[in-house]
Phi, psi and omega in degrees: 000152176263111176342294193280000161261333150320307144354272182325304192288307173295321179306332171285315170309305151047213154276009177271327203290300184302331185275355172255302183307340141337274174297325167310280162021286165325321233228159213209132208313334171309311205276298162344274172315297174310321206289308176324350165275330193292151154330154166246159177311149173256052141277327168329321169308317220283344162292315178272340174300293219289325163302314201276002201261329188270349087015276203283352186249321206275341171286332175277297221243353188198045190288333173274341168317321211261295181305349150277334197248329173356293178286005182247348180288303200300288143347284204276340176261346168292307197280354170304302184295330157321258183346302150322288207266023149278279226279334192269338191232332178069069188229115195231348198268354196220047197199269179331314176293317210275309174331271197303027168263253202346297199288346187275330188283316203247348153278008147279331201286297221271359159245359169259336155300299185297294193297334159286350196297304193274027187234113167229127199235121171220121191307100131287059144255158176284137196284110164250174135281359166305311203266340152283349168288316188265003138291296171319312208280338113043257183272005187265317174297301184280015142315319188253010175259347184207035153076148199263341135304301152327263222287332183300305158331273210291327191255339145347277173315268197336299188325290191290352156314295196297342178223063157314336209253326188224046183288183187196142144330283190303335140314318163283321152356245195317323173299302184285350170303298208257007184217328181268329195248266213321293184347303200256057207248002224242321211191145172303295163342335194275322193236141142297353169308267179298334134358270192319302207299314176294321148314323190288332176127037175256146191300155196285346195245000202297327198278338183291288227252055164223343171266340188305316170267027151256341233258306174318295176323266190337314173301315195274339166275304185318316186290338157324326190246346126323316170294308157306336163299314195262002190265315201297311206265343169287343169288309278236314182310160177249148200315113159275104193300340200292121195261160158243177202248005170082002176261184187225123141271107198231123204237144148115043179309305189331356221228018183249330177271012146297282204308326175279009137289342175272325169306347190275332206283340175296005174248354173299070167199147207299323205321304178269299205235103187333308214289354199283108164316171124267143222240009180319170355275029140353091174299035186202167165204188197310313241281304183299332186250051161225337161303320177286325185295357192253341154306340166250321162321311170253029174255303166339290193293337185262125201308111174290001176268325177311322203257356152278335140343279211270356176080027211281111189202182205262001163313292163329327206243311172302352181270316180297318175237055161265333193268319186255029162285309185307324180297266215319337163287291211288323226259011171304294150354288222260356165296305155309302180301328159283328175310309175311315188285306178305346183258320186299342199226017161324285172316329192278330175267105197266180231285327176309343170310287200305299192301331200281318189267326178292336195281300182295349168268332183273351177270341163232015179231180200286101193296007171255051167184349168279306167296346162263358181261317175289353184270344183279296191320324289215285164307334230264301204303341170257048201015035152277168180265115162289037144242005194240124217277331178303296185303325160305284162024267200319330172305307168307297183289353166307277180222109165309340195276012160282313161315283184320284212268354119357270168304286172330295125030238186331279200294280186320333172292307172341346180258011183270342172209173185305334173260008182299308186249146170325284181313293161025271198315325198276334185299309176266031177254327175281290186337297160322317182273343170276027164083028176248148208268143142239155164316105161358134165306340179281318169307289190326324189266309170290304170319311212227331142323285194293341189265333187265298174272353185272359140300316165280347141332274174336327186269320181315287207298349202261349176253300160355297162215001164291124168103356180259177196038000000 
């Protein structure tokens, strides 16, 4: 591991902690409240406007400044809104909550990375498209059993192993539409969105049997239009002599018992279990430090030829969270003002609003905080509370289809650029580092999002939820 981006990272961690604890202190419980309502400028926005511009611009026009400097560019534009909202608003309770995001976010993403790291499944067989299709789809199923970072982790390496001989981008593509995104639309476990929802209080099976036959379709076309990519490019290819003997190896079980602590830990919060003390004013809990422990525990524990096998190093995960402390700050600003806007125009939005507008924020701003500020507007129109569990419930059974498109939303868009979803970035950080080129972010979105998945959005939405609600 590298010292000095640990360092770097606690020390920001920190001063973000000590300087909120500090000003909280300060502030008196009455004062608070008020102050938390006021607004931030929507010149505030323009740090997270100016990352994300530099995300998609700094690999094409300045890649070695943006490969030395990134984290200190991320870092330095994150702490502007930070600043702001101590000193210009005292607003220190939504500076914390976006921390404890952060930390819950890069200890799920970076102990299911270390524990799949040491997992090696390697395929002898030949790269078809028949067998890549019923690999992704797969991996479209298991997204909601171990989460779509989970399933991203584990299957990333193999995936680009088995079809070494012809890879292509679009292969990794269609691996993040459906396994890092699409996939996990199924089970709180499969997204964090739903996850939180599931916090809030919607029942844990409500996304299986009210989404699937949105969740189906979708899967199936995308893979539809994946077959034609690779059926297209395998005439073009030159005939592959190789023979194989058809087995699948698969090394490094201990590391199937990692992954289910982590999955057990994702349920350690009082929120699902009374009994889990909380650490407040703590930005973490037990849930976070059982996650780092298995970051370390199964790296300390992992068979090193597996992980020179898989190629294995600590880059990937150091580039998301360098990148995305900075996302997750700047992008506060502009999440409180749609939040605003969405509750002030609640009434006004009917359910094709909701998917269209939870889906285009969420492929750039953090599909989790995006999807609970549209399920509160959401609620808003039957004067419920997202924060109160008896009142989600109550929600859920009212009309799904606001839940439904909502959720859809929030999960399947994630997949319009390298930021929507967590995994996205790592995927294509491993992918890069193992000498395969991908498409720019500006590429990703043109090339290859707006022509492939927003017909089929499109298509979600004209059976789904047009004209209803």
């Amino acid at each position: 591991m590298r010292k000095g981006f640990f360092r770097k990272i606690l020390a920001f961690l920190f001063f973000f902690i000590a300087t909120n604890v500090v000003f909280a202190g300060t502030q008196e419980g009455g004062a608070v409240s008020s102050i938390e309502k006021e607004l931030p400028s929507p010149y505030m926005v323009l740090p997270f406007v100016i990352i994300l511009l530099m995300i998609a611009t700094g690999p094409l026009f300045y890649h070695r400044f943006w490969e030395k400097h990134y984290p200190k560019v991320s870092i330095f534009l994150g702490l502007i809104p930070v600043v702001y909202y101590m000193t210009v608003l005292k607003d220190t309770h939504i500076l914390m909550h976006t921390l404890a995001e952060y930390i819950s976010f890069i200890a799920l993403l970076g102990s299911l990375f270390v524990a799949s790291g040491g997992i090696l499944i390697d395929v002898n067989k030949k790269s078809t498209p028949l067998v890549n299709v019923i690999i992704l789809f797969i991996g479209a199923i298991l997204s909601n059993i171990i989460g779509t970072t989970g399933a991203s982790m584990v299957l990333i390496r193999p995936y680009i192993k088995f079809n070494r001989k012809r890879i292509h981008p679009y292969h990794i593509i269609f691996f993040i539409f459906l396994i890092s995104n699409i996939g996990g639309a199924l089970t709180p476990i499969g997204d964090p969105p739903l996850f939180l929802g599931f916090l809030k209080g919607i029942d844990f099976f409500w996304f299986l049997e009210n989404n699937w036959h949105i969740w189906l379709p979708t899967v199936l076309l995308v893979l539809a239009v994946f077959y034609v990519f690779d059926w297209r490019h395998v005439r073009m290819e030159p005939k592959d002599e190789t023979e194989y003997n058809g087995s699948i190896v698969f090394k490094g079980k201990i590391n199937l018992l990692y992954l289910l602590v982590i999955l057990i830990a994702v349920f350690i919060d009082p929120a699902v279990m009374p009994w889990v003390p909380s650490l407040e004013p703590l930005p973490f809990g037990f849930r976070e430090i059982i996650m780092f422990i298995v970051i370390y525990a199964s790296f300390k524990t992992a068979d090193k030829e597996i992980l020179k096998a898989n190629e294995f190093e600590f880059e990937p995960i150091r580039e998301v969270a360098y990148l995305f402390v900075g996302i997750f700050a700047t992008m506060v600003p502009a999440l409180q003002l749609i939040a605003h806007e969405a509750h002030t125009y609640g009434n006004q939005l009917n359910s094709g609003v909701f998917y269209w507008s939870t889906g285009a924020l969420s492929g750039f701003l953090d599909n989790t905080p995006t999807f609970v500020n549209f399920l509160s507007a959401a609620m808003g129109k039957w004067g419920l509370n997202v924060n109160i569990a008896a009142e989600v419930h109550k929600f859920q059974m009212l009309d799904p289809l606001y839940l439904q498109a909502i959720s859809v939303g929030a999960v399947f868009f994630g997949s319009m650029t390298y930021i929507g979803n967590g995994p996205n970035f790592m995927v294509k950080s491993i992918t890069e580092r193992s000498g395969i080129k991908m498409p720019s972010f500006h590429t990703y979105f043109i090339k290859y999002a707006i022509p492939i998945l927003i017909p089929i959005f499109t298509i979600v939405w004209l059976v789904f939820f047009f004209g209803r609600g």
